[in-house]
N, C-alpha and C positions, 0 to 999 in steps of 0.2 A: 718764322722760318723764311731766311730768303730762298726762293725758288731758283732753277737753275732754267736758263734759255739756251730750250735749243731750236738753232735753225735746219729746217729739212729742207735742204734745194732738190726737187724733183722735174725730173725728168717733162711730166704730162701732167693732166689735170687728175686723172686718174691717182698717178702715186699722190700728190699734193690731197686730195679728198682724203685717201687711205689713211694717209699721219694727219691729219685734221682729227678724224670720225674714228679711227681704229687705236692707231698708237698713241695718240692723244692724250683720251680718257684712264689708257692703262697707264701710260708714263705720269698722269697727275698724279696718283697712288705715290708715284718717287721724288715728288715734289718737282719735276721736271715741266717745263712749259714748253710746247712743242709749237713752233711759228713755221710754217710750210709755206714753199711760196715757188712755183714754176722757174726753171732755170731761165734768163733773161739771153735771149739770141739776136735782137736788133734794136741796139738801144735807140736810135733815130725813129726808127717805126713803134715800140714798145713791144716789139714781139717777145712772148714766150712759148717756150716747147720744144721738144726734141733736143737730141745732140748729136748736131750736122756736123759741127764745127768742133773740135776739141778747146780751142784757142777762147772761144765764147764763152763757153762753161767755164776755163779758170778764170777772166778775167771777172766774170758775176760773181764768181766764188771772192776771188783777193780783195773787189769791192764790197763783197757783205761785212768779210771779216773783219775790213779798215771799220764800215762805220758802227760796227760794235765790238771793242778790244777789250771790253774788260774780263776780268779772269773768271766772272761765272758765266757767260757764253760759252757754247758750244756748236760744232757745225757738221753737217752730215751727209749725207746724199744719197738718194733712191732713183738709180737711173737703172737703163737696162745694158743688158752684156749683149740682148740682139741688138744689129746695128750699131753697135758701137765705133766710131770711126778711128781709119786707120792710124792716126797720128797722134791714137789716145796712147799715156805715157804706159809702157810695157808691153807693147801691143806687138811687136817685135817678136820678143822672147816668149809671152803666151802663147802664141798662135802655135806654136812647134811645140807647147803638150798638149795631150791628149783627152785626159782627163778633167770637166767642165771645174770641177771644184779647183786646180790646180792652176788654171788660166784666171779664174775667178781673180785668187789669193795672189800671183803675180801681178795682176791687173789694179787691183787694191793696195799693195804695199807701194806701186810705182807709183801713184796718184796721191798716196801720202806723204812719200821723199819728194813731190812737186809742190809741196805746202807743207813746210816747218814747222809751222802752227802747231803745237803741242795740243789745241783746242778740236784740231779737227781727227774726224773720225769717218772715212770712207767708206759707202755701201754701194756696192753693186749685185742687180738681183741677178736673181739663173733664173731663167734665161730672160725674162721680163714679168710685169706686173698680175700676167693672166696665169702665170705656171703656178699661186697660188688659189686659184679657184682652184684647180685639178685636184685640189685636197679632198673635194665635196663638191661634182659637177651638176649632183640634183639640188643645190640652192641656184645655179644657172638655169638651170629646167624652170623651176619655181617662175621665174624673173619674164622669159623671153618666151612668148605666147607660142607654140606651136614646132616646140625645139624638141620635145620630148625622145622623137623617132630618131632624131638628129646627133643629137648628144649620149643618146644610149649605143650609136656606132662609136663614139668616140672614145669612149668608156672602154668598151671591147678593145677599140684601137689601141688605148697607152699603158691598157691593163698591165702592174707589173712595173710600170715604169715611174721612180720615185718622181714626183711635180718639177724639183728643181734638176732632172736631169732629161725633160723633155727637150729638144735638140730647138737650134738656132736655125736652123736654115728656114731659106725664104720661103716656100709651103708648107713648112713642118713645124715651126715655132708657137708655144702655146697659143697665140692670139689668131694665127694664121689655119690652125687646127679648130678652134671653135668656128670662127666666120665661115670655114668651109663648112661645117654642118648645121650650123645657126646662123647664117647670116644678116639677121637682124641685129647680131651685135656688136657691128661693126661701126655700126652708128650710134650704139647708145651703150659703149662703153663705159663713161665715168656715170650714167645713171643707172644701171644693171651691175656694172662689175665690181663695184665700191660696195655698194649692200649685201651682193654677195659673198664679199671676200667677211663681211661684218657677220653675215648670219652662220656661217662657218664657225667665226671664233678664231679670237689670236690663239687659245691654246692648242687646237685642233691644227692652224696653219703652223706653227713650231715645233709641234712634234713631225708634223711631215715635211718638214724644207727647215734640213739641218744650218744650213748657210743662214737665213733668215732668222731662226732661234739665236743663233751668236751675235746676230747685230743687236738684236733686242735684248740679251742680255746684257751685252756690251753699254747699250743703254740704258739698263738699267744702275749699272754699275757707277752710271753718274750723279746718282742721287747724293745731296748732302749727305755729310758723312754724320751729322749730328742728330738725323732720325729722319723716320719714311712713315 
């Protein structure tokens, strides 16, 4: 069975661990091979992380695609919808709706129509990589020694409110909500936030972060077609 490559350009170390450690292990069940690798932001320096620059990310992106063209690759992307900058493609016409699923989906099909590529397949999270802890913020308890008090206000605080539709703004965005009650883990995000989102369980984070569940389906969906 030949296997199918896909590449997950992320965002931070944090998503890149996730499809390493989380999507990984389930996507091998589809014969899928998952290679994660930080979006590349200063090629002179070798920096990666974040997306400052929109212009950055496609060009990492059109040079991953060049140096693997053949028709079982695949390409994908785990970036966040916070901070996303202004002169990412659709970013225009999302911003004028309303509804975070709806800016999502315009944000996504414009970032498609900027890569022909029949290979690639565009993700962008709601609101960022932390909105799927909020599925189960007592495995963050677990993690972050002395958060207990901390996070059981936070809990009160989003009660009610689906993970993928906790809001962007600069104090209120799922990462920016925990470090204000935990702020221990502000620094040890990819070693607390990655085990957590594991001990959780991708089924548990799919039934609650509808957007999420359809990437992964959609990913699944890539499996040779000749058995899984």
């Amino acid at each position: 069975m030949k296997w199918v490559r896909l590449y997950v350009t992320a965002e931070g170390q944090s998503e890149r661990k996730f499809a390493e450690e989380v999507l990984g292990p389930h996507l091998a069940i589809y014969y899928i091979d998952v290679r994660a690798r930080v979006v590349l932001t200063n090629r002179k320096l070798g920096k990666r992380g974040g997306i400052i620059d929109y212009d950055k990310i496609r060009g990492d992106l059109h040079r991953l695609m060049q140096e693997d063209p053949q028709s079982d690759a695949r390409f994908t992307t785990m970036i966040d919808l916070y901070a996303l900058p202004n002169q990412f493609p659709g970013w225009t016409e999302a911003k004028k709706l309303t509804h975070p699923q709806d800016r999502i989906k315009k944000l996504e099909e414009s970032l498609k129509a900027d890569f022909p590529d029949r290979r690639f397949m565009p993700y962008i999270q709601l609101h960022e990589f932390e909105a799927l802890l909020y599925c189960d913020l007592s495995q963050l308890k677990k993690r972050l020694s002395g958060s207990e008090v901390g996070l059981r206000k936070l809990e009160h605080e989003v009660k009610g409110i689906p993970p993928e539709e906790i809001d962007e703004g600069a104090t209120t965005a799922p990462s920016k909500r925990i470090i204000r009650y935990a702020p221990t883990y502000e620094k040890s995000k990819v070693r607390v936030g990655v085990p957590a989102a594991a001990a959780i369980g991708l089924s548990a984070l799919r039934n609650k972060c509808p957007h999420f569940n359809s990437w992964v389906t959609n990913l699944e969906a890539l499996a040779p077609t000749t058995g899984k």
